[in-house]
C-alpha positions as CSV (number, residue, x, y, z in Angstrom):
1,X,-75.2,14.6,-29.8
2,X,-72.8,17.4,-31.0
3,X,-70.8,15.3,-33.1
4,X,-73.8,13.8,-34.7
5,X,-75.3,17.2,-35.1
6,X,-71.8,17.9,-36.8
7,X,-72.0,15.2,-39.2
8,X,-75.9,15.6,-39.9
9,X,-75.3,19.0,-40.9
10,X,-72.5,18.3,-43.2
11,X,-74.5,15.8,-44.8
12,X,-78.4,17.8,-45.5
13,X,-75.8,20.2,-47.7
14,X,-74.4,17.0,-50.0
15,X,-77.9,15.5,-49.9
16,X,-79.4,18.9,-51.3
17,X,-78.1,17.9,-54.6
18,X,-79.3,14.5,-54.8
19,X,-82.0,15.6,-57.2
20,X,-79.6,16.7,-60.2
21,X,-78.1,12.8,-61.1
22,X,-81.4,11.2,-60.2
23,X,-83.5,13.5,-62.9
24,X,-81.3,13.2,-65.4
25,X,-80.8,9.4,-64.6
26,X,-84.6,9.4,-64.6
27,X,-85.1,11.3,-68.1
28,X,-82.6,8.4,-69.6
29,X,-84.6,5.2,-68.1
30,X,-86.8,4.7,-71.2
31,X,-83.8,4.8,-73.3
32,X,-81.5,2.9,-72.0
33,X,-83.9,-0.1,-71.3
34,X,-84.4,0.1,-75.2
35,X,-81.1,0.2,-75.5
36,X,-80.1,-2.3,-73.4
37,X,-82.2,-4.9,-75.3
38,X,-81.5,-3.9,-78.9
39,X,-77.7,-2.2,-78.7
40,X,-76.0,-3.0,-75.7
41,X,-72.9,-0.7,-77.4
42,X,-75.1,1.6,-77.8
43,X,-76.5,1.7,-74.2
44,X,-73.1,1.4,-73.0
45,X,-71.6,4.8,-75.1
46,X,-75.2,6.5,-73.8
47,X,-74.1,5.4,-70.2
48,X,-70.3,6.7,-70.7
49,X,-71.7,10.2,-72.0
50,X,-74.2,10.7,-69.3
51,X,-71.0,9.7,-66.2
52,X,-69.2,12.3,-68.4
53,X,-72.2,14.6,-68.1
54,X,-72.5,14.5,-64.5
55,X,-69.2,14.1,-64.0
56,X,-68.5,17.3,-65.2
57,X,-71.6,19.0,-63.5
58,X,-69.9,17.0,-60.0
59,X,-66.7,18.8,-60.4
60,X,-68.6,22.5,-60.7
61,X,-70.2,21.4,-57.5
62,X,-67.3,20.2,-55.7
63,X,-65.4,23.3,-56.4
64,X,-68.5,25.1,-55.0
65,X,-69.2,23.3,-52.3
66,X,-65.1,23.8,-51.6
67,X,-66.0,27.3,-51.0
68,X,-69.1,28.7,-51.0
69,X,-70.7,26.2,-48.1
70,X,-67.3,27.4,-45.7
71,X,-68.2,30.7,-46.2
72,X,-72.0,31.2,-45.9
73,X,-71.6,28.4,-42.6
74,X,-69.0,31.0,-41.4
75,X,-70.7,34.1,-42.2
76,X,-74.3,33.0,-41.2
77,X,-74.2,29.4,-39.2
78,X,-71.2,30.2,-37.1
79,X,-72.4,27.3,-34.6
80,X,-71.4,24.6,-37.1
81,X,-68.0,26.0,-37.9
82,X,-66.5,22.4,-37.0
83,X,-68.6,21.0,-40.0
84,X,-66.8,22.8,-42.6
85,X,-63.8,20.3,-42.4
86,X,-66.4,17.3,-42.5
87,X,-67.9,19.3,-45.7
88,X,-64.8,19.3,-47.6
89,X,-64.6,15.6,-47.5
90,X,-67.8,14.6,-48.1
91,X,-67.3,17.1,-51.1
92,X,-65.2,14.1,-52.6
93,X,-67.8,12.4,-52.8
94,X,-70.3,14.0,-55.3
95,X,-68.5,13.2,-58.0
96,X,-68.6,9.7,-57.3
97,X,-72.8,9.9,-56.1
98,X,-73.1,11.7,-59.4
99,X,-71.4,9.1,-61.7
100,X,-73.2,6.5,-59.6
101,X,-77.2,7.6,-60.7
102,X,-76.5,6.8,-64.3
103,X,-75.3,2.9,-63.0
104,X,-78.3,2.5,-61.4
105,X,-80.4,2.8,-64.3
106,X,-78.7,0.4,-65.9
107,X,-78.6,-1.9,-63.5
108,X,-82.0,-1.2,-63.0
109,X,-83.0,-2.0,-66.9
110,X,-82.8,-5.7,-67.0
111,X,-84.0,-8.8,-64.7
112,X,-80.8,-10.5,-65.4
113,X,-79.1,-7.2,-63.8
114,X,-80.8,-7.3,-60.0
115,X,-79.3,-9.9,-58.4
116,X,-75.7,-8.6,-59.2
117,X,-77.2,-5.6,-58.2
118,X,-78.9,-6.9,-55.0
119,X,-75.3,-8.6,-53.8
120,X,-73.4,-5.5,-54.8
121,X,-75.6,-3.0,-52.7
122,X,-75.3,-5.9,-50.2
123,X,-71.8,-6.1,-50.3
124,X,-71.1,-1.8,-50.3
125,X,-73.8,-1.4,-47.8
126,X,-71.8,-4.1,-45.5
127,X,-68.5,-2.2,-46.1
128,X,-70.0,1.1,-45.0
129,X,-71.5,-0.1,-41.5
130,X,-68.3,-2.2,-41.2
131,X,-66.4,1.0,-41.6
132,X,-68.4,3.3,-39.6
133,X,-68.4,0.8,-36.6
134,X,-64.2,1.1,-37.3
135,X,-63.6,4.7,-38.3
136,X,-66.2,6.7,-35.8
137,X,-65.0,5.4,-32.6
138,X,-61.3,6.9,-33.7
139,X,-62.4,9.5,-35.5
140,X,-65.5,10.8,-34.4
141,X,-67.5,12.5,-37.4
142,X,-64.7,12.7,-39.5
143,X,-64.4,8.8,-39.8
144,X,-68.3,8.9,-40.5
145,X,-67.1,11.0,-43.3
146,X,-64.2,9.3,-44.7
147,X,-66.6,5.7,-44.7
148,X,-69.2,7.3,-46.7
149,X,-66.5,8.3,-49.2
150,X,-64.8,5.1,-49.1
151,X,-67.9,3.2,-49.6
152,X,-69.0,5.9,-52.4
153,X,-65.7,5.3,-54.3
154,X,-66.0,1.4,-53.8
155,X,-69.3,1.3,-54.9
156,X,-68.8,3.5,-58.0
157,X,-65.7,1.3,-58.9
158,X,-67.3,-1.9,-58.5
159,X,-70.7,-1.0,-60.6
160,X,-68.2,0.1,-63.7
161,X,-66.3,-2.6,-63.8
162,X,-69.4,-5.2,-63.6
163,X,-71.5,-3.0,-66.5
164,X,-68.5,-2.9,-68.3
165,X,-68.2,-6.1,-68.4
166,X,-71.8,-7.4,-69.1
167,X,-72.4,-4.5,-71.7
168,X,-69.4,-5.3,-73.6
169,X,-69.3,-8.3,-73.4
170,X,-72.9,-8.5,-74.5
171,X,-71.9,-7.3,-78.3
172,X,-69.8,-9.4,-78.9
């Protein structure tokens, strides 16, 4: 119970920011649907600037989150003192959740994206449980951690590379 305690903890401060991708993700949808029908360049630069946008916001966070969670925990929430370390690396992954909302949408703007999508999710969601059920017996939290960051920068990885590829290819 303590080490899930831990981990839950570190985790309610990285899902506190959940919000910020998804609304701007959200404000974009209409667009990039267009977009994606009409000007698949087009859709694909709108999709680079807004990663670049967050990806930039995700890098003020981090750095926040680097140090201002350790200190108001140690200063005000002295019984979760052990989280701090489990903070600081699931503080590698906003970056990647950031850059990962934009994806989503446009994945999410054509049929002919789902079932990519569908077997992807499948395929990251698989790789997370497969490396909890490795990394938390050893490791306790901080393998529940390091999985979520894995799976964050796998998923991330493999989403670029697949728009990438259907966007571009799509113009020519």
């Amino acid at each position: 119970n303590f080490d899930v305690g831990i981990y839950s903890v570190a985790f309610r401060f990285l899902e506190a920011i959940v919000f910020i991708p998804t609304a701007l993700s959200t404000a974009l949808f209409p667009n990039i649907v267009r977009l994606v029908h009409t000007d698949s360049s087009k859709a694909y630069r709108l999709y680079i600037n807004a990663t670049r946008i967050l990806l930039v916001g995700s890098l003020i966070l981090f750095i926040l989150y680097q140090t201002l969670i350790p200190l108001i925990i140690s200063n005000f929430l002295s019984q979760y003192l052990p989280s701090i370390n489990v903070i600081r690396i699931l503080a590698l992954t906003i970056p990647f959740m950031f850059m990962i909302s934009p994806q989503g949408i446009i994945l999410y703007s054509e049929k002919r994206f789902l079932r990519a999508l569908i077997w992807m999710a499948v395929f990251n969601l698989s790789l997370n449980v497969g490396l909890n059920f490795y990394l938390i017996p050893k490791y306790s939290y901080f393998g529940a951690a390091w999985a979520t960051l894995i799976s964050d920068v796998v998923g991330f990885s493999i989403f670029f590379v697949y728009i990438r590829s259907k966007l571009i290819k799509a113009k020519q």
